[in-house]
VOGU-3710 file (C-alpha; in Angstrom, 3 decimals, decimal comma):
1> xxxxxxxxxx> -6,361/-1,098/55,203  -4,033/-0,524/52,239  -3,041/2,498/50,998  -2,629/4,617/47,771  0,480/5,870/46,478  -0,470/9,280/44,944  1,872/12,745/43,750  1,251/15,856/43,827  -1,818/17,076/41,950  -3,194/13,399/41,600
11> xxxxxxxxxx> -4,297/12,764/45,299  -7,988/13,902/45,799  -6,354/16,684/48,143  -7,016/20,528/49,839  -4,024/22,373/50,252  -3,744/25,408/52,708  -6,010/27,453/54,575  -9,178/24,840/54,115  -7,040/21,224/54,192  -5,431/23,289/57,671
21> xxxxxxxxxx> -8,613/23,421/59,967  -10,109/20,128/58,205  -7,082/18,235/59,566  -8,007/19,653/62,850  -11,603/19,789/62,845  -12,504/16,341/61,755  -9,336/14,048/62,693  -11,307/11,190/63,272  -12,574/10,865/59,686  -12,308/7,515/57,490
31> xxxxxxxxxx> -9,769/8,738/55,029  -8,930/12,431/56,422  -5,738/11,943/55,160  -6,531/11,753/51,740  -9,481/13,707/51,630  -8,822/16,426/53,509  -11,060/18,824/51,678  -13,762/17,465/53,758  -15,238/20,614/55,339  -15,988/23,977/55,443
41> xxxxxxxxxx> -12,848/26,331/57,145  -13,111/29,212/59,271  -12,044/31,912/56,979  -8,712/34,413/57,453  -10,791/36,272/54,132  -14,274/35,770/53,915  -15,565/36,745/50,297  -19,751/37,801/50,021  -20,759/36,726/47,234  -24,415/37,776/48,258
51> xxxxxxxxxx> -25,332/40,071/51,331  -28,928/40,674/52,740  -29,938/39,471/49,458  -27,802/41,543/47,441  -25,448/40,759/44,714  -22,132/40,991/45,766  -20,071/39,133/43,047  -19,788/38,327/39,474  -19,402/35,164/37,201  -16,609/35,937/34,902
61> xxxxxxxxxx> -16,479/33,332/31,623  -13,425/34,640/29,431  -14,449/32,074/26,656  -17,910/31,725/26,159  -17,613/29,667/23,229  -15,853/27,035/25,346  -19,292/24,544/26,398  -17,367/23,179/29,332  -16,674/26,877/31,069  -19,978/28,099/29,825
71> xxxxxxxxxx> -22,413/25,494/31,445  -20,233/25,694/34,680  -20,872/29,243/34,894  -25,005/29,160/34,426  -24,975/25,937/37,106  -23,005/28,330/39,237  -25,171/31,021/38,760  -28,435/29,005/38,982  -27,268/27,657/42,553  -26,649/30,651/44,173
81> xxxxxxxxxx> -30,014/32,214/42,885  -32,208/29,133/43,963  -29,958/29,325/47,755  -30,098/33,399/47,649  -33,200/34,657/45,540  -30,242/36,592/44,158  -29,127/35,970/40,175  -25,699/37,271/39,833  -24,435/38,193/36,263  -22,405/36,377/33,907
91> xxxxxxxxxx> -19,994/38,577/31,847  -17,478/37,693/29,486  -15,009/40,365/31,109  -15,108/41,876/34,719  -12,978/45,032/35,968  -9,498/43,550/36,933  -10,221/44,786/40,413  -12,161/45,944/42,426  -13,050/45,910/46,361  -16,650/46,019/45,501
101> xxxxxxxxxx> -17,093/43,520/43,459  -16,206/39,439/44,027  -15,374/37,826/40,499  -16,008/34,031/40,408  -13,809/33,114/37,581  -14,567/30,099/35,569  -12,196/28,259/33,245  -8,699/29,122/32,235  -8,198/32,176/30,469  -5,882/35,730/30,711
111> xxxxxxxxxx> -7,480/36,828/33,984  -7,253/33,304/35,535  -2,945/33,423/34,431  -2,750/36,889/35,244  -4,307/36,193/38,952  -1,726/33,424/39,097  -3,615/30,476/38,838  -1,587/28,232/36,879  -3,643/24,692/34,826  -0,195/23,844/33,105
121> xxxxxxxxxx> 0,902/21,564/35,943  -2,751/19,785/36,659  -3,412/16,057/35,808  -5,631/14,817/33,745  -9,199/15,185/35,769  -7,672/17,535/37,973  -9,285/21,137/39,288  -7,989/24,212/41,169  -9,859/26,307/43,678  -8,256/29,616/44,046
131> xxxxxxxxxx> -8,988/32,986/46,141  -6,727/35,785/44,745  -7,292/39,265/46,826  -11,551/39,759/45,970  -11,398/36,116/43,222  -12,500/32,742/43,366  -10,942/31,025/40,093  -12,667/27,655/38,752  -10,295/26,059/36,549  -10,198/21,739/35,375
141> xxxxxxxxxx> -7,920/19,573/33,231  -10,976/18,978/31,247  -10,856/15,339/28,968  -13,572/15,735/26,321  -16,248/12,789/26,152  -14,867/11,843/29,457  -14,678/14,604/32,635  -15,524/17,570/32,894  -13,263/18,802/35,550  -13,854/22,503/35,530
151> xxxxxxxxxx> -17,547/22,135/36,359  -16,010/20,032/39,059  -14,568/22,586/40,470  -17,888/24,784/40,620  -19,409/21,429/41,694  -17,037/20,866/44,577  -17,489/24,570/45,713  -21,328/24,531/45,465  -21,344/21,071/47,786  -18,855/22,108/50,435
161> xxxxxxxxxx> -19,880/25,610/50,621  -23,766/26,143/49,759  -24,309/22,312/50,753  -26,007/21,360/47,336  -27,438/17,974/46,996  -28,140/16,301/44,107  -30,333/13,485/45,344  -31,915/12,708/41,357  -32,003/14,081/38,362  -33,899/17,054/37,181
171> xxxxxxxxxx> -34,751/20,017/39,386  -36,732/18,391/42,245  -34,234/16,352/43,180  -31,603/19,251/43,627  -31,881/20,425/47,151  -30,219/23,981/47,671  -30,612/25,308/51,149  -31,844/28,858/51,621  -29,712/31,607/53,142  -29,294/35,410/52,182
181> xxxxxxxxxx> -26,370/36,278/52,795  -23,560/33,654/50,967  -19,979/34,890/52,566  -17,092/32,441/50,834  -14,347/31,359/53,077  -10,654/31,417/51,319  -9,860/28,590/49,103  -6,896/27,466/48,110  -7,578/24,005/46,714  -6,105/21,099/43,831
191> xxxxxxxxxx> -8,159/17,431/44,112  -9,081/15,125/41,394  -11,375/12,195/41,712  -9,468/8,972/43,775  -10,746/6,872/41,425  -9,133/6,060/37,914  -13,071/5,177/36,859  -16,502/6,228/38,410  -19,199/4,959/35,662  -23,037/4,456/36,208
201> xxxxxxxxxx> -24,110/2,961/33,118  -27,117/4,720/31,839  -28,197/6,954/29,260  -26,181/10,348/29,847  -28,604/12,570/28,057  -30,444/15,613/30,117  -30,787/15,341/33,148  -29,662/12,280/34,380  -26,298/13,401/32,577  -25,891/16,374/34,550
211> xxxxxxxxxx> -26,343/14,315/37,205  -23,852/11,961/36,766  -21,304/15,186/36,289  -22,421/17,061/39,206  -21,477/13,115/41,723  -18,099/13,560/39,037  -18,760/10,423/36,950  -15,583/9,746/34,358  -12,806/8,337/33,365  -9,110/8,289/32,781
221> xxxxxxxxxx> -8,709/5,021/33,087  -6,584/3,364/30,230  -8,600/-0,350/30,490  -11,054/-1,474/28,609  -13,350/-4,783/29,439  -16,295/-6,145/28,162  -16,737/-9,850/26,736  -13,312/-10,422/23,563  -14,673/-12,513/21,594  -17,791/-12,068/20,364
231> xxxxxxxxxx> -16,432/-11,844/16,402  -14,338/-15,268/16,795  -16,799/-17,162/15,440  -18,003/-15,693/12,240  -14,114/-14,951/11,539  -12,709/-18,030/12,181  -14,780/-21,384/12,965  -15,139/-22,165/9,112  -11,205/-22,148/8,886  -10,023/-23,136/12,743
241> xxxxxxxxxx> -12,273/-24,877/14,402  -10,039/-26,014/16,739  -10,114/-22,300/18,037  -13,506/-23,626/19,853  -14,793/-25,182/22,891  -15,388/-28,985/22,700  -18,650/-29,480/23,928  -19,837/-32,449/26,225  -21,725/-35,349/23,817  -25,147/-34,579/22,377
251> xxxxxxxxxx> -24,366/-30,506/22,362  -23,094/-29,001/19,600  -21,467/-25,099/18,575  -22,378/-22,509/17,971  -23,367/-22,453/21,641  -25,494/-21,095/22,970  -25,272/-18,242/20,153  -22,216/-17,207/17,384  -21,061/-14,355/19,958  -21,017/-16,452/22,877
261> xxxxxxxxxx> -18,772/-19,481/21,645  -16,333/-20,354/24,120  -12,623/-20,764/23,030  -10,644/-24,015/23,886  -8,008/-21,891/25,797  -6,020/-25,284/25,742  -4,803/-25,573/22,678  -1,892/-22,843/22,180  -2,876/-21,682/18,664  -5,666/-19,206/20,378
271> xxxxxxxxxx> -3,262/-18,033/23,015  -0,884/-17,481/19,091  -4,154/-15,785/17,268  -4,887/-13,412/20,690  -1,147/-12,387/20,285  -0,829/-12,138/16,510  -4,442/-10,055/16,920  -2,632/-7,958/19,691  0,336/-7,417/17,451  -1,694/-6,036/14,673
281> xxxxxxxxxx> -3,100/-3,859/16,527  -0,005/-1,886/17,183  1,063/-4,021/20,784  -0,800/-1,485/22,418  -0,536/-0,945/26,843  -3,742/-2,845/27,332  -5,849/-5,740/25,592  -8,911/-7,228/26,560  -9,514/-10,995/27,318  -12,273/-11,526/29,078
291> xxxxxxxxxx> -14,530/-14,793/28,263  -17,651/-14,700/26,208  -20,629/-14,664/28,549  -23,272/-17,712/29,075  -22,776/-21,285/29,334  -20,942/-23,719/27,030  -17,391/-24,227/28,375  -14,672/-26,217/27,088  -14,556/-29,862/27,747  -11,590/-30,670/25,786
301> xxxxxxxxxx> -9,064/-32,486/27,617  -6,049/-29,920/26,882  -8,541/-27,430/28,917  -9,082/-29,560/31,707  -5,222/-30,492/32,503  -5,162/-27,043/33,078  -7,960/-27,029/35,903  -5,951/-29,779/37,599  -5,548/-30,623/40,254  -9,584/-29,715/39,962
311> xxxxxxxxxx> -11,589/-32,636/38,035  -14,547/-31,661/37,186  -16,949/-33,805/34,913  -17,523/-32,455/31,505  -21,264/-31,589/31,858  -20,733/-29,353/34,655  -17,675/-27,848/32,817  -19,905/-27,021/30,312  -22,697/-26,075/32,132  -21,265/-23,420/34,193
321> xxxxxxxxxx> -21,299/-25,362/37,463  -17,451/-25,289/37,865  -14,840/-23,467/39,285  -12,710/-22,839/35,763  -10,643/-20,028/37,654  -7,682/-21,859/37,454  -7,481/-22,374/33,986  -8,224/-18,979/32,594  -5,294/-18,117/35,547  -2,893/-20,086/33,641
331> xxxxxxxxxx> -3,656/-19,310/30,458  -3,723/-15,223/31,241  -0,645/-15,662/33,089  0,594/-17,435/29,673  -0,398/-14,727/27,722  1,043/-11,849/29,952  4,958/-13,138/30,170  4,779/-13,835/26,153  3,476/-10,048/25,428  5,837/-8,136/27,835
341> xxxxxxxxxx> 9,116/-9,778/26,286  7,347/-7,304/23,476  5,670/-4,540/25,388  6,675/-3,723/28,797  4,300/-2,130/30,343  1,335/-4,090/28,872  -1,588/-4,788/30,969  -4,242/-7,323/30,182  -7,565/-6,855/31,514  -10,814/-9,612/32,122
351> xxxxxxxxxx> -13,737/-9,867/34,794  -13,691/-12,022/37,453  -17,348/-13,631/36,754  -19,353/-16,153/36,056  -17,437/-19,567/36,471  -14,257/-17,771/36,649  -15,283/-15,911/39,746  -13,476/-16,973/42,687  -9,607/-17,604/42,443  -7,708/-20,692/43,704
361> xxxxxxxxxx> -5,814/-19,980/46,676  -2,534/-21,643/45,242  -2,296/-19,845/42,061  -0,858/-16,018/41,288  -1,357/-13,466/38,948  1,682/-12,597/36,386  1,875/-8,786/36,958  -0,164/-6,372/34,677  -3,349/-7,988/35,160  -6,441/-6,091/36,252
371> xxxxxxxxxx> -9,636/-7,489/36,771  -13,334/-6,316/37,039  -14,772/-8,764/40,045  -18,462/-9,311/39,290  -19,792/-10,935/42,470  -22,550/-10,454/45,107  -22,304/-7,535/47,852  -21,453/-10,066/50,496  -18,106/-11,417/48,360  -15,257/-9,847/50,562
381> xxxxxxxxxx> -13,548/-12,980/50,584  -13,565/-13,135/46,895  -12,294/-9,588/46,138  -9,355/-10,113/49,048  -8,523/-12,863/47,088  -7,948/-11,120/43,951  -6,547/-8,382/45,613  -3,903/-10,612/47,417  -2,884/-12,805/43,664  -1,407/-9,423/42,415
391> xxxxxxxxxx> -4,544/-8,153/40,488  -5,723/-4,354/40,122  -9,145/-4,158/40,564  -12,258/-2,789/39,467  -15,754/-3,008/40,566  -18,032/-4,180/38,127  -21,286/-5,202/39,792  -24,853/-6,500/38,326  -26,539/-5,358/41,628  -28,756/-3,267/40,498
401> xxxxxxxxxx> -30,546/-5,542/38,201  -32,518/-7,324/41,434  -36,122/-6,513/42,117  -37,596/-4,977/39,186  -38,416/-1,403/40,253  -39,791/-2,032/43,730  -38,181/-0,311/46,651  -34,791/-2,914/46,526  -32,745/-0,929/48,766  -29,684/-2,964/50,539
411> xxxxxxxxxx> -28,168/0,298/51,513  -26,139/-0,640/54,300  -25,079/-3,801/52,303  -24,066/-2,343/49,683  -22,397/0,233/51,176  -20,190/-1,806/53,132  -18,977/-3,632/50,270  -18,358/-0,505/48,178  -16,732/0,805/51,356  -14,176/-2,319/51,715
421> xxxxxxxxxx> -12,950/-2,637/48,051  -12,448/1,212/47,872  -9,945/1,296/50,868  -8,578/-2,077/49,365  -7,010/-1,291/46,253  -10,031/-0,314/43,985  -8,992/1,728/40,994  -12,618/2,136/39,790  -16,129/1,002/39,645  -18,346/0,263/36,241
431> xxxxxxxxxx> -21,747/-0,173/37,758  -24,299/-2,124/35,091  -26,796/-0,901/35,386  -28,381/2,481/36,744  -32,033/1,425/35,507  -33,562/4,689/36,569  -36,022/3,570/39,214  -35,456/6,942/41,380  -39,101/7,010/43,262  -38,204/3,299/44,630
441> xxxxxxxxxx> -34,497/2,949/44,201  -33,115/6,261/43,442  -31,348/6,088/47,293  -29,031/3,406/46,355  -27,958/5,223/43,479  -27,550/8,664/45,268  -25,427/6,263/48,158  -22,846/4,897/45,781  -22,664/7,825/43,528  -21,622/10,053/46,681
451> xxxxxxxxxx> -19,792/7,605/48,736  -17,335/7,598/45,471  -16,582/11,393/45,189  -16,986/11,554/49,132  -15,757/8,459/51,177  -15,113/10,279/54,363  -19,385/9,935/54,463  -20,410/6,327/56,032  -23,924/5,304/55,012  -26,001/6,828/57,591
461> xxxxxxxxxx> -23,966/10,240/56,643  -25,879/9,835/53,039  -29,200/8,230/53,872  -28,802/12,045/56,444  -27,907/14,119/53,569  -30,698/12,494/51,227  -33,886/12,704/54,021  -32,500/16,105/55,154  -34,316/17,825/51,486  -37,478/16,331/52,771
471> xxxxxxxxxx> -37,711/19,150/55,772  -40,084/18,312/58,611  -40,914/14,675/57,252  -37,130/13,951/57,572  -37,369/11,403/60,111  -40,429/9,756/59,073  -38,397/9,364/55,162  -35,794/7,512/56,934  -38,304/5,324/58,733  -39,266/4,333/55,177
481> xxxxxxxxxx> -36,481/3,884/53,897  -35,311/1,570/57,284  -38,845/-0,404/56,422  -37,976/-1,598/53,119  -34,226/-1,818/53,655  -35,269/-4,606/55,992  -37,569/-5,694/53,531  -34,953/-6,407/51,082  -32,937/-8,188/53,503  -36,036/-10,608/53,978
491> xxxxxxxxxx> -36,485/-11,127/50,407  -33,136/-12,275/50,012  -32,619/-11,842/45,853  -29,941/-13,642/44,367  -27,281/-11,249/43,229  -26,685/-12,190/39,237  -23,161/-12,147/38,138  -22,729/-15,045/35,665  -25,060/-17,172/36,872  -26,678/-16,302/40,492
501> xxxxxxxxxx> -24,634/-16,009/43,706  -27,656/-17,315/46,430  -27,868/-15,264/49,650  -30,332/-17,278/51,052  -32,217/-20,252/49,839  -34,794/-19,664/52,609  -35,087/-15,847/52,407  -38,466/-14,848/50,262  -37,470/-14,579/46,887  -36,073/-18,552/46,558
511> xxxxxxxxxx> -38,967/-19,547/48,771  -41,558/-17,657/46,136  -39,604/-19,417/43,263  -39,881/-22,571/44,527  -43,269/-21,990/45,195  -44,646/-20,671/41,887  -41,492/-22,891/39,735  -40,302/-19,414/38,785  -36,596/-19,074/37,831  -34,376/-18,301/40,183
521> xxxxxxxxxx> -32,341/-15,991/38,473  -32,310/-12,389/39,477  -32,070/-10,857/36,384  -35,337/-12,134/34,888  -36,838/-13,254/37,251  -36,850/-10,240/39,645  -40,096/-9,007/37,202  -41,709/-12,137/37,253  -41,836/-11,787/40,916  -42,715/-8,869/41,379
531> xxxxxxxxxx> -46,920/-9,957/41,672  -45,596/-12,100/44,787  -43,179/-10,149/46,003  -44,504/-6,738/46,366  -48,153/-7,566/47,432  -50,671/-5,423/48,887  -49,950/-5,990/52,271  -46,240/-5,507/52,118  -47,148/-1,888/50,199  -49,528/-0,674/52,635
541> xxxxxxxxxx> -47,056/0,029/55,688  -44,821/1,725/53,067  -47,711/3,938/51,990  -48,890/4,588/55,300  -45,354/5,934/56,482  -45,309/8,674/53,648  -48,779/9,355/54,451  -47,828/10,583/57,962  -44,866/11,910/55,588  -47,527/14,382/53,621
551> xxxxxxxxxx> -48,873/15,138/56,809  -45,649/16,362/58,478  -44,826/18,626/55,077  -48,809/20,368/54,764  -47,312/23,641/54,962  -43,879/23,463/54,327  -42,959/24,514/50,383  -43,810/23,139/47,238  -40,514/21,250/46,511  -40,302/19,384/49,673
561> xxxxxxxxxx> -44,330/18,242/49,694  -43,205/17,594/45,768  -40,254/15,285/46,969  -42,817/13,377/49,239  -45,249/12,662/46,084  -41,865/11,551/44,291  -41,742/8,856/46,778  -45,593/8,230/46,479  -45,810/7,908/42,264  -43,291/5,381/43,489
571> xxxxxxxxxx> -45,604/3,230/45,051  -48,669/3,609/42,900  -46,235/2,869/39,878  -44,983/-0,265/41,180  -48,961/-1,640/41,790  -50,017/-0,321/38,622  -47,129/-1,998/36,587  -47,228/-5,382/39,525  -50,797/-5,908/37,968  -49,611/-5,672/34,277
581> xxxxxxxxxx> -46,942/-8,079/34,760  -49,710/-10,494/36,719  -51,820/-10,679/34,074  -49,495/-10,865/31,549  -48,908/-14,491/32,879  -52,353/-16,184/32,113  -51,631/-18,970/34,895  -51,445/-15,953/37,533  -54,716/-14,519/36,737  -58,117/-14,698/38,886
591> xxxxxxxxxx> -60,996/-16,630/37,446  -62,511/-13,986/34,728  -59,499/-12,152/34,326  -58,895/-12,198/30,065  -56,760/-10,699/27,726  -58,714/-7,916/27,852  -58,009/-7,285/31,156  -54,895/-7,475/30,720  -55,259/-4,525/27,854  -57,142/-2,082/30,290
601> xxxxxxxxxx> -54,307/-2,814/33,107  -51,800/-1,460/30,347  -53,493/1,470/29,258  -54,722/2,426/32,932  -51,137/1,346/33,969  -49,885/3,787/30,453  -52,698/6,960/32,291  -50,970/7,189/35,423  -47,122/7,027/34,024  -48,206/9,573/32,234
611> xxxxxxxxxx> -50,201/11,711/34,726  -46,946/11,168/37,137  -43,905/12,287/34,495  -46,839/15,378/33,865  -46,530/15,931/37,394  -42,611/15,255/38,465  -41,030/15,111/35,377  -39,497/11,976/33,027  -37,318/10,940/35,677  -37,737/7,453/37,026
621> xxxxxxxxxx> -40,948/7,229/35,384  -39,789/6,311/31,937  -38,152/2,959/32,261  -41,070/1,375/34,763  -41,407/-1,545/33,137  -38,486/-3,691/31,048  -38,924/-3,725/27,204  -40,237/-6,895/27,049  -43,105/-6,108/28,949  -43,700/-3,300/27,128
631> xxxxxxxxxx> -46,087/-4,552/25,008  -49,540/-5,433/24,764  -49,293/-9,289/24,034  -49,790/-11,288/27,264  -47,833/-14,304/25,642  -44,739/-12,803/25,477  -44,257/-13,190/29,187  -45,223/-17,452/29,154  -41,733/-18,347/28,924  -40,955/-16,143/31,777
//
């Protein structure tokens, strides 16, 4: 297991009376010694903040006008209400002391200083828990459109000490146990997220937003990715055209679109434009250089000397059925020694994907270059590889793209992997894409968003936290969610990342494929599938699980028999939309089935979405089916 090398204020760390019993109460702990703010001390000064369901404490926001301090405050002060029954006050000042009275102090400000909590010497992302005499301070290096690290702080406190869970967006999802008396243990606190990067790609509106704060989703990472050279060819193919990829005979550029031309990284006048386009840029610490996406590689014979002593034959050069690793190697390796006899400390950053995914054995990485490994969740091999060449490295999967919105939970799969590659050398993670299936996927989600603030927890610690909001039914929801996590081990989906990495060409999905000449790929084809994938008679166990579910809940409270319906709109969802897609495909129809039918699956499919967001809210319920099924024209899915 490697390790991190961290300073003070930078490791995620609890220092003094609560990091002291936490060493000695859970010693065994994956990580204790980083995270030793794992736990809840016994207290040498218990605070109440509420006592026989009396206020005992107030919320003290010096700057209301600051939005970062402000919203902390009201999530604060919602929490404790929906744990307590109890709202305590928010007031812009607070008597500077008093024994009857507990101030929770959020954000810097004069009564923060003057209790001698000091911000000046925090890192960026950084937050401070603090009791002073009858206070509990709140204060974050807050980064603006990036972290939020004050409500971090409140966030941290609420977890550890109330033992809020934020399983999904949106107020249902928020479990907040019930107690009437809240007594605070002392505090004395500095962590900051582990991880340089924590992104979930998705809309960050609402509530999915403050969802992604409350599991600490940011950045203060320096990087950036994504494919270079989309603009190459409009700018230059009409005056270099050597700049491009040769392409095999009878093909032809711009392949297979202007933004996804390949360059012909063997002639050394693009490594000279990438440089003279770095230098007028200012030579800044990082520049991007990862390949254009797709097919269409370079066939040139400058390129290939620099895959030898690989020879591969130019059609499966081109058609992304080679191992180009070691070229791209070279040539970033080129690239890095030329710009740091200019720029020191420049960094040079690409994904490891597509046919550039797994790296020779023989060849190294110059130093300064960090790479986002896009590979399947069983690719340990292929990240230690990286890892061992001299790369940093982020996580940058396509996982979540497999198996439309149907219950496609690899838990345990995917928490191993995310598991390895953060205790070797991960600086971040940049997951595309969280699609917002929470009824049937929203555990996966809710397992790597909390194994990356908290990854003392092993899987079975989350899948626990997540079924413990659904009371009674608790161990029948994790006997669902066991059903189709073996499900999804049976179906086998390729994982996409530049071009499909098989897991089993006799699991279900490839068999079903084959079958009904559907493409294998993950990404588009996980819809297609879904008719033959998700049939009645793999549903019905799943539905008669949460059925004994609704039983087990009949009298417990409204949320948690809520939080069981969740799970069933799920289901019903995922036939309604299964039939769409069916008869959007004419040659999967019965006899008699017509475009009509087709119409009255949409708008009774269109009814229930709407009767379910009515019922549980937008979330998961607005993105059910992909765009291009969102339409009424059954054509649009024959190419499928």
């Amino acid at each position: 297991m490697s390790t991190r090398a961290t300073g003070p204020a930078v490791s995620r760390r609890a220092i003094g009376v609560e990091s002291f019993f936490c060493a000695i109460v859970k010693p065994s702990l994956l990580l204790s010694s980083l995270f030793v703010g794992c736990c809840i001390a016994p207290s040498l000064h218990a605070l109440p903040l509420v006592a026989d369901g009396q206020p005992r404490a107030v919320i003290v926001v010096e700057d209301p006008a600051n939005a970062f301090h402000a919203a902390a405050a009201r999530d604060l002060q919602r929490h404790v209400q929906q744990a307590s029954g109890v709202e305590l006050a928010i007031v812009n000042a607070a008597p500077r002391d008093s024994a009857e009275l507990v101030r929770l102090v959020v954000g810097a400000g004069p009564l923060a200083r003057e209790l001698g909590v000091a911000t000046n010497d925090l890192a960026p992302e950084a937050y401070r828990i603090e009791t002073r005499r009858n206070a509990i301070v709140f204060v974050g290096a807050d980064l603006a459109g990036a972290s939020n690290a004050t409500a971090w702080a409140v966030d941290r406190f609420l977890d550890r000490h109330l033992g809020v869970r934020w399983l999904w967006p949106g107020e249902l999802g928020t479990y907040v146990p019930r107690r009437a008396t809240i007594d605070v243990p002392e505090i004395h606190l500095t962590e900051r997220p582990m991880l340089e990067q924590r992104r979930l790609r998705a809309r960050g509106e609402g509530d999915t937003g403050e969802w992604l704060r409350h599991h600490q989703m940011g950045s203060r990472m320096k990087f950036s990715f994504g494919h270079a050279y989309t603009e190459w060819w409009r700018k230059y193919h009409a005056t270099h055209p050597d700049y491009f990829a040769v392409p095999p005979p009878g093909k032809s550029q711009p392949y297979p679109q202007e933004d996804r031309v390949k360059l012909r990284i063997g002639n050394p006048a693009v490594a000279d434009q990438i440089i003279a386009n770095w230098r007028a840029a200012g030579r800044p610490d990082n520049w991007n250089v990862c390949p254009n996406d797709g097919s269409g590689w370079d066939t040139s014979p400058e390129s290939r000397a620099l895959d030898l002593p690989d020879v591969f034959s130019p059609d499966d050069i081109w058609n992304n059925r080679a191992n180009l690793s070691r070229r791209f190697i070279r040539f970033w390796n080129g690239l890095l020694v030329r710009m740091r006899a200019e720029n020191p400390r420049v960094t040079i950053s690409t994904y490891a994907y597509s046919c550039y995914r797994e790296p020779p054995a023989d060849v190294k990485l110059e130093h300064g270059m960090v790479v986002g490994i896009v590979h399947s969740y069983a690719g340990f091999d292929s990240w230690q590889s990286w890892n061992d060449a001299g790369a940093k490295l982020i996580l940058r999967p396509n996982w979540w793209h497999i198996g439309g919105s149907g219950p496609h939970i690899p838990l345990h799969q995917q928490g191993a992997y995310f598991r390895y590659a953060y205790t070797h050398s991960m600086i971040g993670f940049d997951f595309d894409s969280l699609m917002g299936h929470w009824a049937n996927q929203g555990t996966l989600y809710y397992l790597i968003a909390r194994m990356s603030e908290r990854p003392d927890l092993g899987v079975e610690d989350v899948i626990a936290e997540y079924t413990g909001a659904f009371g009674a039914a608790a161990p029948i929801v994790r006997e669902y969610l066991g059903y189709w996590e073996e499900f999804t081990r049976k179906v086998a989906s390729p994982v996409t990342a530049g071009g499909d990495v098989s897991q089993d060409r006799n699991g279900l999905y490839e068999t079903l494929a084959r079958k009904h000449g559907i493409t294998a790929s993950a990404l588009s084809g996980s819809w297609r599938m879904m008719p033959f994938i998700y049939t009645d008679e793999v549903i019905a166990p799943g539905e008669a699980i949460l059925a004994r579910a609704e039983q087990a809940v009949a009298r417990e409270s409204a949320s948690v028999r809520d939080r069981v319906g969740f799970l069933q709109a799920g289901l019903r969802l995922l036939k309604g939309q299964r039939e769409v897609i069916r008869l959007a495909v004419k040659n999967t129809r019965q006899p008699g089935e017509t475009d009509k039918t087709f119409a009255g699956a949409c708008t009774r499919f269109e009814v229930l979405r709407d009767e379910t967001v009515k019922r549980y809210g937008p979330v998961g319920f607005t993105q059910t089916i992909p765009s291009r099924l969102q339409i009424k024209d059954p054509r649009a899915l024959d190419g499928l």
